[in-house]
DRENZA-756162 format. One record per residue (C-alpha): residue number from 1; y negated, z negated, x. Coordinates in Angstrom, 2 decimals. Example, Ala and Ser with C-alpha at 12.3 -4.5 7.8 and 13.67 -1.06 7.14 Angstrom:
BEGIN
+-----+---------+---------+---------+
:   i :       Y :       Z :       X :
+-----+---------+---------+---------+
:   1 :    4.50 :   -7.80 :   12.30 :
:   2 :    1.06 :   -7.14 :   13.67 :
+-----+---------+---------+---------+
END
This chain:
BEGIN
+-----+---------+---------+---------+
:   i :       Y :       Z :       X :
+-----+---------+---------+---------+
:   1 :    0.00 :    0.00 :    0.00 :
:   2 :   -2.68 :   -0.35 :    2.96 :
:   3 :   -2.57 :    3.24 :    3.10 :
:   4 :   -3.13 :    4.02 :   -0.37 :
:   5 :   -6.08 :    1.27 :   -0.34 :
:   6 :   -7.36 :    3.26 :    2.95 :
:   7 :   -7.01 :    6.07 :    1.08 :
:   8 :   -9.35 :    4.62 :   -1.69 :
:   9 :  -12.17 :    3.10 :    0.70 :
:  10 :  -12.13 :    6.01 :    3.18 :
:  11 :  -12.95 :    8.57 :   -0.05 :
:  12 :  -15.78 :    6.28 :   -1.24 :
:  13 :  -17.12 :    5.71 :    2.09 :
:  14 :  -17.19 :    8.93 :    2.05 :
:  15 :  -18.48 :   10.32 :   -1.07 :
:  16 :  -20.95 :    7.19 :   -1.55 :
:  17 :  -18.93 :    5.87 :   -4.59 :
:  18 :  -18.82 :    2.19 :   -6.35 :
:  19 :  -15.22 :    0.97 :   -7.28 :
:  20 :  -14.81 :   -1.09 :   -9.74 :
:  21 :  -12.48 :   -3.25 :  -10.77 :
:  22 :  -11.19 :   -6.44 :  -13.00 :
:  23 :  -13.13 :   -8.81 :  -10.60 :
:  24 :  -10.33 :  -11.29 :  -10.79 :
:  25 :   -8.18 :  -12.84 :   -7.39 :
:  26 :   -5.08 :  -11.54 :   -8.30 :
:  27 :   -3.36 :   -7.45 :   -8.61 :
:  28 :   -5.17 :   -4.55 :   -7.13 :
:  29 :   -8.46 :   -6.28 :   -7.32 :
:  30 :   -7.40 :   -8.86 :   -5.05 :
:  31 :   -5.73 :   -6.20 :   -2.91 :
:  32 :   -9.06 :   -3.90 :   -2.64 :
:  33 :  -11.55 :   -6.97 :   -2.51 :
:  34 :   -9.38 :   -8.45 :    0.63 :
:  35 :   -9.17 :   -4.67 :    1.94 :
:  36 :  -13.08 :   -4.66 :    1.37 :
:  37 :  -13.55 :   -7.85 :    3.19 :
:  38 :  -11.56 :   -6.59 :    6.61 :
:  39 :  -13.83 :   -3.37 :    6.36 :
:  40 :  -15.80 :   -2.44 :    8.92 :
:  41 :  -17.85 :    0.02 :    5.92 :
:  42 :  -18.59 :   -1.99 :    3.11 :
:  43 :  -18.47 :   -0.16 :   -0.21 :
:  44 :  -19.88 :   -1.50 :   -3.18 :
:  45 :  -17.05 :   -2.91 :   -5.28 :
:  46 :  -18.16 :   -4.60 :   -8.92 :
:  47 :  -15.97 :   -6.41 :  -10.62 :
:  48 :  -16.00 :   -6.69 :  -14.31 :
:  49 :  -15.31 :   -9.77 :  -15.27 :
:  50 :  -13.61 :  -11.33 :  -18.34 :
:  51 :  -15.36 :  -14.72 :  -19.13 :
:  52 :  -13.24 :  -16.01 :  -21.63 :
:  53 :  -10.36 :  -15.70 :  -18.28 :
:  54 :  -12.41 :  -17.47 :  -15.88 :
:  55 :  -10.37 :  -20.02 :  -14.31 :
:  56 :  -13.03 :  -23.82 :  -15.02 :
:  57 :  -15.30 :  -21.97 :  -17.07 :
:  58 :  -15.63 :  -24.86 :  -19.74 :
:  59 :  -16.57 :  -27.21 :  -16.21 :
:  60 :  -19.88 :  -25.55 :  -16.01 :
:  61 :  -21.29 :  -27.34 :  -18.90 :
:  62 :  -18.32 :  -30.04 :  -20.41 :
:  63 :  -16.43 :  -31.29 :  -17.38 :
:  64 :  -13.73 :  -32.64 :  -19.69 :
:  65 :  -13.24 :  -29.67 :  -21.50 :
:  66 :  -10.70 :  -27.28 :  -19.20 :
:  67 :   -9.32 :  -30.15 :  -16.95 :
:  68 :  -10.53 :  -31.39 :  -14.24 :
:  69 :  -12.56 :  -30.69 :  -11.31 :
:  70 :  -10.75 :  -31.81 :   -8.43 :
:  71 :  -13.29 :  -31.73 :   -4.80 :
:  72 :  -10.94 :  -31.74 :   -1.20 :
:  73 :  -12.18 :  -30.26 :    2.19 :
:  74 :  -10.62 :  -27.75 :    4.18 :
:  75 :  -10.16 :  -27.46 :    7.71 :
:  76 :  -11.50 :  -23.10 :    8.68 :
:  77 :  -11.36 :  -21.26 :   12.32 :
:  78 :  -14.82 :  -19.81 :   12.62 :
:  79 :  -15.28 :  -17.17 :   15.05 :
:  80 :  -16.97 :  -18.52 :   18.52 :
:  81 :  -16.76 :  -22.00 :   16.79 :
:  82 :  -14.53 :  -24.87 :   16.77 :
:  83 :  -12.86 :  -25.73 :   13.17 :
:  84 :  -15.05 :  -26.27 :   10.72 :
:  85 :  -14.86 :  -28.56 :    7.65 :
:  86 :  -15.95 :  -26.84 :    4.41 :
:  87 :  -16.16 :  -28.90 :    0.76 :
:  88 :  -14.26 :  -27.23 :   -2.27 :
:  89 :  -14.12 :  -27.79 :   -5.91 :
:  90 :  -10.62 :  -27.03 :   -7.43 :
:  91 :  -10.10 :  -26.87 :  -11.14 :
:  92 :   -6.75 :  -28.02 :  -12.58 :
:  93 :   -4.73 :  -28.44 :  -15.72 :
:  94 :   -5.81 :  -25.50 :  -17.92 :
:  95 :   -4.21 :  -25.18 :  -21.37 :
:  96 :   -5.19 :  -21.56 :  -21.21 :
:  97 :   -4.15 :  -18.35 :  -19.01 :
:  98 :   -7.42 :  -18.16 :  -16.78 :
:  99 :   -7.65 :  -16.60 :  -13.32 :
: 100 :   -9.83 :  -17.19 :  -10.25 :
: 101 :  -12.93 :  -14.58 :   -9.76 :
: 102 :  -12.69 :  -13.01 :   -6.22 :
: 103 :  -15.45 :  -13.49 :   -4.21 :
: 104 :  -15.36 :  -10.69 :   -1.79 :
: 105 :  -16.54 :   -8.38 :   -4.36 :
: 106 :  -20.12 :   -7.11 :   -3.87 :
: 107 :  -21.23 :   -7.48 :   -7.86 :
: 108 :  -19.80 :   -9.48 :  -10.62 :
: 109 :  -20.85 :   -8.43 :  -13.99 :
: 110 :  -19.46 :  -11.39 :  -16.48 :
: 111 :  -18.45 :   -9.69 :  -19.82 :
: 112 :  -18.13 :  -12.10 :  -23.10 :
: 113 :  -16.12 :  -10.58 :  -26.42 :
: 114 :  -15.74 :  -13.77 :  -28.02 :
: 115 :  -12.27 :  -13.93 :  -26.43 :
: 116 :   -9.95 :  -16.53 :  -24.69 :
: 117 :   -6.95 :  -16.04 :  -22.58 :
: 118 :   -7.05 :  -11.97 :  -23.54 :
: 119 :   -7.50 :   -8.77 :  -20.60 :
: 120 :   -8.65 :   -5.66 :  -21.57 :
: 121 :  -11.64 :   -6.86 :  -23.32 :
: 122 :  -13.69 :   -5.67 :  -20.10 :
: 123 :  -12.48 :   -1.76 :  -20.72 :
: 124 :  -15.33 :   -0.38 :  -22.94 :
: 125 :  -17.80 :   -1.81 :  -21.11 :
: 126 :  -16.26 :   -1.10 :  -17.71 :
: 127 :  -15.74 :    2.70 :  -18.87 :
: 128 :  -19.28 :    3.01 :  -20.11 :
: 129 :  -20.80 :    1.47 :  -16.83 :
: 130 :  -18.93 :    4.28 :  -14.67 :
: 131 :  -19.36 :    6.71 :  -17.53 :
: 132 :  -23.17 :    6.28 :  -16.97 :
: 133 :  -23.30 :    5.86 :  -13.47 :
: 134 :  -21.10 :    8.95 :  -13.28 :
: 135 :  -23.54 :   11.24 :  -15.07 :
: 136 :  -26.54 :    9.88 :  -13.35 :
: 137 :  -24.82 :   11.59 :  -10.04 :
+-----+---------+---------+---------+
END
């Protein structure tokens, strides 16, 4: 699959295009925002993002609402450095199917049907961002 995702970034590089994807940590969004990360040419890569799947998106206003917020450090090599201690936040204990954003993506756009624990919701208004963007090319 490195190939293929070479494939992908090499012809955007190329061509100037945007990729977009689901936005999520997990599948081929995961696969082309880690792919995006190692890059030495950064494309721009928007994710489209389904709110209503965010993993701890009830945390941001009722902490009690989607589990619980749980903070723990992490040791991290930095380059030219010595290891580095960086603070996290970790939700847990979700009653509902939620996923992590990915944070190597270059945009997030959050998108909000009403819905909870549902993909696909995103599809319209991915298809009539790149529908638009398309034409204006």
């Amino acid at each position: 699959y490195q190939k293929k995702l070479a494939g992908i970034m090499s012809v955007a590089v190329e061509t100037g295009a945007w990729v977009t994807t689901t936005g999520f940590d997990a599948g081929v969004s995961k696969l082309l925002a880690d792919f995006r990360r190692a890059a030495i040419n950064q494309v721009p890569l928007i994710g489209f993002v389904l709110w209503g799947m965010v993993e701890g998106r009830h945390a941001l206003w009722e902490p009690e609402a989607d589990g619980c917020v749980a903070p723990h450090t992490e040791k991290l090599p930095l380059q030219e450095f010595q290891m580095h201690e960086k603070h996290f936040s970790t939700v847990c204990g979700h009653r509902v199917k939620s996923l992590r954003i990915n944070r190597n993506h270059s945009h997030l756009f959050m998108v909000n049907d009403g819905a909870i624990g549902q993909f696909n919701a995103e599809a319209k208004v991915r298809a009539a961002f790149e529908g638009a963007y398309g034409s204006v090319r």
